[in-house]
N, C-alpha and C positions, 0 to 999 in steps of 0.2 A: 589277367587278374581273376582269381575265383571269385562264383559267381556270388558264393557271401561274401565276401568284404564288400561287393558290388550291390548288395543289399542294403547292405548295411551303412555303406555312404552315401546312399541317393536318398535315404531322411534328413542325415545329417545337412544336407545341399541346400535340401528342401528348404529346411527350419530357418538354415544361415540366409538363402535368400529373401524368407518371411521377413527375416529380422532386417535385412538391408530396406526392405521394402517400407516396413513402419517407419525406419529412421527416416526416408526421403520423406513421407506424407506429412511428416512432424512436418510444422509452422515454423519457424523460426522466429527469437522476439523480434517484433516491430521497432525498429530505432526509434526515439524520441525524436529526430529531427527528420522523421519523416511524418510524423504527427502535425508536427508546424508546417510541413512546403505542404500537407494536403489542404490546410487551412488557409496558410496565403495561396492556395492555388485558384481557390472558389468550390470548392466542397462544400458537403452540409455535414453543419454535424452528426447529424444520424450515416453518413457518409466514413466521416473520418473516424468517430468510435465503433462502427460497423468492422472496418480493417485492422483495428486492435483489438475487437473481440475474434475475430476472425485467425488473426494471431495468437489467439489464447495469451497477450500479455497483460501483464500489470507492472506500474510503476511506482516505486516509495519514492515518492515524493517528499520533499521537504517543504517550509513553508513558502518561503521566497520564492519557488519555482512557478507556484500558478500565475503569480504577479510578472513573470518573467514569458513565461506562455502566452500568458493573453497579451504583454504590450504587443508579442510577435505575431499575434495576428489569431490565436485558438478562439474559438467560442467559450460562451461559457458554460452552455450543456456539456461540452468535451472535457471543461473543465472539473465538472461535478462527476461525470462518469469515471474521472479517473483516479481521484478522491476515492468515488465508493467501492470502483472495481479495489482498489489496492485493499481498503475496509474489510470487504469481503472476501480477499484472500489471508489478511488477518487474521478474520474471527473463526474462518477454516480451522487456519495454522493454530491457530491455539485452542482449535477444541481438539486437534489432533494430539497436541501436549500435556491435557488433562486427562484424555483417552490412552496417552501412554506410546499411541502410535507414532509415525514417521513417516514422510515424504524421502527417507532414506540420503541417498546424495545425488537427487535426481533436481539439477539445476535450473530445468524449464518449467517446475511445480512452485519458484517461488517467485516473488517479484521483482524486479530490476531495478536494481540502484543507479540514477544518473545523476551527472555534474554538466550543469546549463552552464556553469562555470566557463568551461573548458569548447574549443572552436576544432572543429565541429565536437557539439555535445558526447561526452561519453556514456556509454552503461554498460553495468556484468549483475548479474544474478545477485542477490543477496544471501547470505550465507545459509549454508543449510546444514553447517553444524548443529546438534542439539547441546542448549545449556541448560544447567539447574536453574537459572534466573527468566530464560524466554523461551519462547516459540523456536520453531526455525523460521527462517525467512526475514525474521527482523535486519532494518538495514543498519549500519554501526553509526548508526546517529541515535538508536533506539535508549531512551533509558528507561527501569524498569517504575513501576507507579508506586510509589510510598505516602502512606496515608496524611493528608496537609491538612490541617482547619481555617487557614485562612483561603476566604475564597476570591478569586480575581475574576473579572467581567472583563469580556473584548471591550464594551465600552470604557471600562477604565484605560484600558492599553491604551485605543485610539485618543482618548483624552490627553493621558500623559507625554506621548509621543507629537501630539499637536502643542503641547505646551512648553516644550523643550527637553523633556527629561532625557536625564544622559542614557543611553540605549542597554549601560549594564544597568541599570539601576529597574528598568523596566524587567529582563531579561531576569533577572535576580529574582526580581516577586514573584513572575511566571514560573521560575524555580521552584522556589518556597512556599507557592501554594497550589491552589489546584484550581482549573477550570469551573467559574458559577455555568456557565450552561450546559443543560444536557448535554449527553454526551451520544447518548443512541436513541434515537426519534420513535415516535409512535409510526404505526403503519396507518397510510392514506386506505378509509375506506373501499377508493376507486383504483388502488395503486395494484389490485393484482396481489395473489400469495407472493413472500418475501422467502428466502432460504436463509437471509442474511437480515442484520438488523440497520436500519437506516444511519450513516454517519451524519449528525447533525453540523458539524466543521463540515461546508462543504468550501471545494473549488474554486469556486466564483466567489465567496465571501473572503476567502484568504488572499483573493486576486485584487478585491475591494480593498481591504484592512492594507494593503499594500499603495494601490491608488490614494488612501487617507493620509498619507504618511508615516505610517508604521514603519522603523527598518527594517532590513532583511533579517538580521541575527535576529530579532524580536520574531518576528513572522514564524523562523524557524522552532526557534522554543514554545513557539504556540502549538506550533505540529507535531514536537519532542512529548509536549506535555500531553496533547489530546490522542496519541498516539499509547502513550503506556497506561491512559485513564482508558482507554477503551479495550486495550487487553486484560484491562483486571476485571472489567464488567463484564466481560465475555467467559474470563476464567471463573468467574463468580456464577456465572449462570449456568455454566455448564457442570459444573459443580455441586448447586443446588438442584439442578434436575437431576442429581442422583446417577452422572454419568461418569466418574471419576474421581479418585481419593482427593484426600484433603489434603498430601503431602506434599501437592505440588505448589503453594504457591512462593513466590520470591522474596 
């Protein structure tokens, strides 16, 4: 072989074995149902969210699921970390959508849509299409937030759901209006600079509102709703800090 073409393939070697090389060190996501055996295992939670930060994953979560987590044995710190991690790959994703930018069709950048449903739990990536109406990464339970004036309170939920109400009927209002509680929390004095804004839906209260008898489909629309009120707040801020046109919203 001359000894340029021998030159000239021993970068190329190079590069492709660079490239083999990053792909092994990539993490792979963390199953969801290795989440739960570290929890009935006897871990701590600083343990088991440890190894899913470690995994660089996050999970979109629906509502029912944290209630379905914790009966199996999660914490509730693991429950709230997983809440905020998904939050904060959110409020990412959508300032990357007012910014114009893209995570491209790189499938390990979004969060993982699972079904508790299904034995053993499923997950794949959520989409990483870009639409005119979301972010990337929303998972296809996402709908987008349109302005309500009536306002709902968890405590009315848990009220009507202890009282009988039939589950669409609760489900409908959670529709038709919009969450009375904030939706993204002040920063704790002692909490340490934040990159992300605190999800006040946390985890463990979704795990609770579950415990109280709320049903599942209600739980879920509670996640549906607080899920597209927190992308508009997000799209709204990052907008008014004068970091992207005004043509993007839904």
């Amino acid at each position: 072989m001359p000894s340029t073409l021998r030159n000239l393939r021993a970068p190329r070697s190079i590069a492709l074995l660079a490239l083999l090389l990053a792909a092994c060190a990539t993490p792979q996501p963390l199953p969801i149902a290795e989440v739960v055996q570290r929890s009935q295992g006897g871990q701590s939670p600083e343990q088991v969210t440890g190894a899913v930060r470690a995994a660089k994953t996050t999970y979109a979560l629906r509502g029912s699921d944290f209630g379905r987590l914790k009966q199996a044995g999660v914490a509730d710190p693991v429950l709230d970390y997983l809440q905020q991690s998904f939050m904060n790959d959110v409020d990412l994703l959508t300032r990357y959508w007012v910014l114009g930018e893209s995570v491209g069709g790189c499938a390990r950048c979004v969060p993982q849509q699972v079904d508790l449903s299904a034995a053993p739990p499923t997950q794949s990536p959520t989409a990483t299409a870009y639409s005119g109406y979301a972010p990337q990464g929303m998972p296809d339970w996402y709908r987008p937030y349109s302005a309500r004036t009536r306002r709902v309170s968890l405590d009315t939920v848990v009220q009507m759901a202890q009282q009988g109400a039939p589950e669409q009927e609760v489900v409908a209002l959670i529709r038709e209006g919009r969450l009375d509680e904030p939706i993204i929390g002040a920063e704790s004095p002692i909490s340490g600079i934040r990159t992300h804004p605190v999800a006040t839906l946390t985890g463990s209260e979704l795990a609770r509102l579950r415990e109280a008898g709320v049903p599942d489909p209600v739980l879920d629309e509670i996640q549906t709703k607080f899920l597209g009120q927190f992308v508009e707040l997000a799209r709204l801020r990052y907008q008014n800090l004068g970091k992207g046109p005004a043509g993007n919203k839904p």
